[in-house]
N, C-alpha and C positions, 0 to 999 in steps of 0.2 A: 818433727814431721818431715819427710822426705816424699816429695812431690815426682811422680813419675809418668813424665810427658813424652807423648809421642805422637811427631808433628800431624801424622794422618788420622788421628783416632779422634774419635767425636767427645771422648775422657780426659780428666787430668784426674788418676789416682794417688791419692793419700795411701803408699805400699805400707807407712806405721797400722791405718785403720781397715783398708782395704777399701773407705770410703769413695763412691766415683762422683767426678762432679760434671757436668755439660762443658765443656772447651767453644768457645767463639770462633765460627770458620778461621782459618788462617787469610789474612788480607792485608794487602801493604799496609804499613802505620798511616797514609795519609788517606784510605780507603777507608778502613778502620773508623779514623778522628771524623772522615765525612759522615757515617754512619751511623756514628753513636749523636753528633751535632744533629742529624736527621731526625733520629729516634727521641730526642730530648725536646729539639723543638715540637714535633708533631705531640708526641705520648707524653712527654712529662719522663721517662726513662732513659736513662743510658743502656743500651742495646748491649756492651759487654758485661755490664753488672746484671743485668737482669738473668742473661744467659748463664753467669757462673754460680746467681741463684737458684736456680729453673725456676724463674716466673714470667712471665709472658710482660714482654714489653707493650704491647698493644691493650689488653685488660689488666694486667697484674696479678692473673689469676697463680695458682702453680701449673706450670707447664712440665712433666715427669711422664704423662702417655701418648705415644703417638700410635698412629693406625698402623704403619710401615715404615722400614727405614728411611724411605724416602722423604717422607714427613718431618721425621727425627733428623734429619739431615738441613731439612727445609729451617727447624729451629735452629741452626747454629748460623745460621743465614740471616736470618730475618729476625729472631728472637720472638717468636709468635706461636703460642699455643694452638694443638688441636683445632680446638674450635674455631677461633680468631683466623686459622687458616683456610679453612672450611668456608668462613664467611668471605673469605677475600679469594680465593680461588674456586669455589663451589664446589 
């Protein structure tokens, strides 16, 4: 499997499958460790595993459709689905 990353892309492609997966914003390592520590204690998730599942840290739903890319953006952020966003931002 050869993993084809590129540091601004919202992807990390699988070029063997063509498979893409969600990428975790890019954030200092100790931004990062604060983040995922956040998301663990609040949700019960770690914020960059959930992201490279597409499941929404906040519900656990699958998170794979946003309204716009701004949204889609908003998940590598915060790890939060659609909806989950929706409720937290209106």
């Amino acid at each position: 499997m050869v993993i084809d990353y590129v540091k601004h892309s919202l992807y990390i492609v699988d070029t063997s499958t063509g498979a893409k997966q969600m990428k975790p914003a890019d954030k200092s390592p100790e931004l990062a460790q604060l983040l995922d520590n956040l998301s663990t204690l609040v949700y019960g998730r770690v914020r960059r595993d959930v992201i490279a599942k597409d499941t929404c840290v906040s519900c656990g739903r699958a998170a794979t459709t946003f309204k716009d890319n701004i949204s889609r953006k908003e998940y590598t952020l915060s790890g939060m689905c659609q909806l989950c966003q929706d409720k937290l931002f209106g």
